[in-house]
MISEKOL-208848 format. One line per field, with one value per residue (C-alpha): x negated, y negated, z negated. Coordinates in steps of 0.1 Angstrom, whole numbers, plus 5000, padded with zeros to 4 digits. Layout:
// residues N
xx: X, ...
yy: Y, ...
zz: Z, ...
//
This chain:
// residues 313
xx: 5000, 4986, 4992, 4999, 4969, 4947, 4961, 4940, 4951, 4948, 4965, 4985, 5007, 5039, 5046, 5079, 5084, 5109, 5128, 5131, 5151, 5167, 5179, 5199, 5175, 5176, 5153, 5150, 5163, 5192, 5183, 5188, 5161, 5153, 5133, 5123, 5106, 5085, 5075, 5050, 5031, 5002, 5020, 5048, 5045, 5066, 5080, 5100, 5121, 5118, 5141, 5172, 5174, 5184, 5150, 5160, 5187, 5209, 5189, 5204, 5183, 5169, 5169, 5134, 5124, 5097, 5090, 5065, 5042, 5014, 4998, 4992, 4983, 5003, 4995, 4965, 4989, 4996, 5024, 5042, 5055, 5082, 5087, 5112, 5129, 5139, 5162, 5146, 5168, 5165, 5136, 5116, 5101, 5084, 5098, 5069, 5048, 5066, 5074, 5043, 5027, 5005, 4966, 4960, 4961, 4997, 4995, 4963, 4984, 5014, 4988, 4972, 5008, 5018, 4981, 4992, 5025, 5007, 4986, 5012, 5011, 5048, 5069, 5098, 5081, 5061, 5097, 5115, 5086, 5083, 5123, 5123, 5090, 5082, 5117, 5138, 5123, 5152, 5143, 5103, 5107, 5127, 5102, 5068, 5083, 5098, 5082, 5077, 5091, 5110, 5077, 5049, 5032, 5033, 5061, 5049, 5064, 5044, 5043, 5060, 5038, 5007, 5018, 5035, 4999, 4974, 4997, 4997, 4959, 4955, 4976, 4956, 4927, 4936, 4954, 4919, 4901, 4923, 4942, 4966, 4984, 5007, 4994, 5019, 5043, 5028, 5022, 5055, 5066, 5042, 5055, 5094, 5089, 5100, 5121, 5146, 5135, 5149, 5183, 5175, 5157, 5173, 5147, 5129, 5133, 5154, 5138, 5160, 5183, 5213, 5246, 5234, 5195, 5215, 5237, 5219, 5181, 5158, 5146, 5183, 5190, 5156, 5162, 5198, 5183, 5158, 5192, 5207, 5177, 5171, 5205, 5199, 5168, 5184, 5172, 5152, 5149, 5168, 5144, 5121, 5142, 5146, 5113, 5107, 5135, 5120, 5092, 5109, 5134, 5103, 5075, 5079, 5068, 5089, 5124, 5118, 5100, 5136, 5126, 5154, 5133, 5101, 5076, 5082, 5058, 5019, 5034, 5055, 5026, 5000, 5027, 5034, 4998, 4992, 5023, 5014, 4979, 4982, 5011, 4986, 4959, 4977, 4994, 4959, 4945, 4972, 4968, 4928, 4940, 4958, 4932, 4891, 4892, 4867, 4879, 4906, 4941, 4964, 4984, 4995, 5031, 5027, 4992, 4998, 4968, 4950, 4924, 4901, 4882, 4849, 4813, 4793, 4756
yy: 5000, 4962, 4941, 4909, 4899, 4916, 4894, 4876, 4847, 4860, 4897, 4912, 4941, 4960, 4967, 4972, 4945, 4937, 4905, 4887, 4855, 4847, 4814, 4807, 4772, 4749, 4733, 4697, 4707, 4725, 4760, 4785, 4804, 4827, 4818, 4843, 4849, 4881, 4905, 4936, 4947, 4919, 4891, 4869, 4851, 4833, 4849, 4829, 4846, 4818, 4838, 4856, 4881, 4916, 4927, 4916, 4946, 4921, 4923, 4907, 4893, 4921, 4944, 4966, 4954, 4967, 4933, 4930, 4904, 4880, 4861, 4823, 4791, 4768, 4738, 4761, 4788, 4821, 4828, 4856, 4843, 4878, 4890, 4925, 4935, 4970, 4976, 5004, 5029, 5053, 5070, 5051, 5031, 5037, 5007, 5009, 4990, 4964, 4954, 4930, 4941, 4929, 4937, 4938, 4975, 4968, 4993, 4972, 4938, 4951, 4969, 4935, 4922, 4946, 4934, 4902, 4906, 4930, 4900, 4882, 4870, 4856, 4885, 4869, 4860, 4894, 4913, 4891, 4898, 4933, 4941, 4926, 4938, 4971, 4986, 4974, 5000, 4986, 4951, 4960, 4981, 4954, 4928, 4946, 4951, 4915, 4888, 4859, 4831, 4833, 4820, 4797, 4816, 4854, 4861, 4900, 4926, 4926, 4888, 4883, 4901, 4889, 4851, 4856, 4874, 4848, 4825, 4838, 4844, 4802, 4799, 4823, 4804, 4767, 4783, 4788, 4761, 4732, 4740, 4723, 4744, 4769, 4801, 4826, 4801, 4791, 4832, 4839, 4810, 4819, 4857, 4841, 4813, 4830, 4859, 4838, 4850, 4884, 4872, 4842, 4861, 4895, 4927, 4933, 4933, 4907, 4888, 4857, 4835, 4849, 4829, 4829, 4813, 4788, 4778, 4779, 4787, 4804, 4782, 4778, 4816, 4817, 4799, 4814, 4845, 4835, 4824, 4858, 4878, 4857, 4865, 4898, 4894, 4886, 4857, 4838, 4804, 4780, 4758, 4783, 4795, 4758, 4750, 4783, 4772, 4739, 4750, 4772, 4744, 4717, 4740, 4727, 4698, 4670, 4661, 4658, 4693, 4711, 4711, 4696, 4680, 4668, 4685, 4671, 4698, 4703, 4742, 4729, 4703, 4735, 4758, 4734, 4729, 4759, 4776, 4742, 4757, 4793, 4783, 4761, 4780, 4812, 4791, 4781, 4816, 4827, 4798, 4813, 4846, 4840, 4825, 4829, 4796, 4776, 4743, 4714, 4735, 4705, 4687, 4710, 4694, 4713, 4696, 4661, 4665, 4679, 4715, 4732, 4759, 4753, 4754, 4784, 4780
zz: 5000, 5006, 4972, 4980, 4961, 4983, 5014, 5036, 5063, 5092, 5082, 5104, 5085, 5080, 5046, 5019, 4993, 4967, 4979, 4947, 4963, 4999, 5013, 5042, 5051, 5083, 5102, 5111, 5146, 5129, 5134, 5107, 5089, 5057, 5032, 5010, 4980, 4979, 4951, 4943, 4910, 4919, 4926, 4945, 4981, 5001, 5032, 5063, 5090, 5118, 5144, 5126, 5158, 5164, 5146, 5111, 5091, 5069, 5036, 5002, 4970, 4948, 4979, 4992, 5027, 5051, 5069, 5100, 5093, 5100, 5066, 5071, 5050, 5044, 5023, 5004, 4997, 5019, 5035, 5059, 5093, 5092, 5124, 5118, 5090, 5074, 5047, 5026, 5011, 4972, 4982, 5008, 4977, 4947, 4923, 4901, 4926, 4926, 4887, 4879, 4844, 4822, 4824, 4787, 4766, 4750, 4722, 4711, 4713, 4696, 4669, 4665, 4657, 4632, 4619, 4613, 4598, 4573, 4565, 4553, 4517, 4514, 4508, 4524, 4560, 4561, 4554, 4579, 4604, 4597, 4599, 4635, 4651, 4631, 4620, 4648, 4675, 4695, 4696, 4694, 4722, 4739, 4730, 4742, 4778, 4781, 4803, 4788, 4822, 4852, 4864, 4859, 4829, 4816, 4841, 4840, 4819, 4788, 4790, 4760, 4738, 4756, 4753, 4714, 4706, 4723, 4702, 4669, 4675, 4676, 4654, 4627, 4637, 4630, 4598, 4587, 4594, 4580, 4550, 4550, 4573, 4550, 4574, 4565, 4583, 4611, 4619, 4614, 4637, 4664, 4665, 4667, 4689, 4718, 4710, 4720, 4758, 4755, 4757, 4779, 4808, 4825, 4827, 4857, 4889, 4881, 4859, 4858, 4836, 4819, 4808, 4779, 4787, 4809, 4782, 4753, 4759, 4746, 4716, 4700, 4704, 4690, 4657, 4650, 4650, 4623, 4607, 4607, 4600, 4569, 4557, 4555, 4527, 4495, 4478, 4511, 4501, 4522, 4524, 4540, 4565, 4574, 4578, 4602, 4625, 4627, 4638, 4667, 4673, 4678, 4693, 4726, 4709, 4729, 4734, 4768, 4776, 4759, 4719, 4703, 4678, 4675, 4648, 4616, 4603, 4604, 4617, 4636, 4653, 4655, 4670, 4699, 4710, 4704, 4724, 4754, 4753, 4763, 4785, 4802, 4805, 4818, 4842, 4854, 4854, 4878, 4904, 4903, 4909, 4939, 4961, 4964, 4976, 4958, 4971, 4961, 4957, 4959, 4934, 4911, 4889, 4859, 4854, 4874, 4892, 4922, 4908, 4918, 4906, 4885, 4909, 4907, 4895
//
């Protein structure tokens, strides 16, 4: 099979993908054309059907399609001009290859987790933590095969944990190097500040926003679960569980980015830049990944400037 990532301009090939989106587009002449959005276990690229002829089996979203191809670039990113399209069928496809995944052990991530919550010194946090993420296989389960975006960062399956680990990681680290910072807290708010995503993003291959992630999101459904799972510890301080949903509520740390409020906490500060730093960087390590190029990539929106990769010396 040719993984996307492995794709060259230039390529010609004929190979199945999963079509993760399809949109009926026009041109500035008025002629209608399919732009699609395709997937495999490496990666995503865009894909456009330029003539809609007799070559091209009616395909829907979410569908497996063996598309003729030639690999351009277009504005420093490739792209397939499609030629024919197939339709695959149950058995023409193996749908393993097609579900990205993460590239880290996750038994050693989700064993570094439990490490942490074991760490814990405030009963109450450590038995909040521990009843979701150790006794819940259900949810655990749930939580270690989740990705962690529709895109942008840690959209893979075992994103979540990757992102939630790399977090609470940071977040251990500043923890212990300026005191002030009550740790068990912070740790506790790193695990939860996205658990909210399993109920705001479908599993793969779909991968995309539920009702309930369009109407709510994933940092409120995030914080009423803190709410309920507190409830369930008799004698949690309310004050506590406060202060932990703040810190989910704000850790996108501005109104403006979807936290709706702003850290009023030195946890709730950490957990932000911490969250906005791994967010950031992954983001950045997947634009690397896609292309050798060593050049200017173009203006990138997430970062509000043109990047390139660092020289080699």
């Amino acid at each position: 099979m040719r993984y996307l990532k492995d794709l060259r301009e230039g390529d010609m090939l004929s190979e199945t993908y999963l079509c993760k989106s399809k949109q009926v587009m026009q041109t500035k002449a008025g002629k209608s054309y399919y732009s699609l959005l395709l997937q495999d276990k490496t990666g995503t690229v865009d894909g456009k059907i330029w003539d809609l002829g007799p070559g091209i089996d009616h395909f829907d979203s979410m569908d497996y399609i063996r598309v003729d191809a030639q690999v351009v670039s277009f504005q420093n990113a490739l792209q397939m001009n499609i030629r024919r399209v197939h339709k695959c069928h149950e058995g023409e496809y193996d749908p393993r290859e097609y579900m990205p995944c993460t590239d880290k052990d996750v038994k050693e991530l989700y064993q570094e987790l439990t490490c942490f919550i074991k760490s814990m010194k405030n009963e109450y946090l450590r038995t909040l933590a521990s009843n979701y993420f150790l006794e819940n296989k259900e949810a655990a389960k749930a939580f270690v095969n989740h990705s962690a975006a529709k895109a942008v960062h840690h959209g893979f399956i075992g994103g979540l944990l990757e992102h939630t680990v790399s977090v609470t990681r940071m977040c251990d680290y500043i923890a212990k190097n300026y005191p002030v910072v009550n740790r068990d807290l912070l740790l506790t708010a790193a695990m939860f500040h996205d658990v909210g995503k399993l109920q705001e993003l479908s599993t793969f291959p779909e991968n995309d926003y539920t009702d309930a992630g369009q109407l709510l999101g994933h940092i409120y459904i995030g914080a009423e679960l803190i709410g309920k799972l507190a409830a369930d510890i008799p004698g949690f301080p309310e004050k506590l569980k406060h202060e932990l949903m703040h810190c989910v509520l704000a850790h996108h740390g501005e109104l403006e980015f979807g936290s709706p409020k702003k850290p009023a906490l030195v946890e709730a500060l950490a957990l932000s830049m911490a969250d906005n730093l791994d967010a950031k960087l992954e983001t950045m390590t997947e634009l690397f990944a896609g292309t050798d190029e060593r050049g200017w990539l173009g203006f990138q929106k997430l970062f509000e400037s043109n990047v390139r990769k660092t020289g080699e010396y």
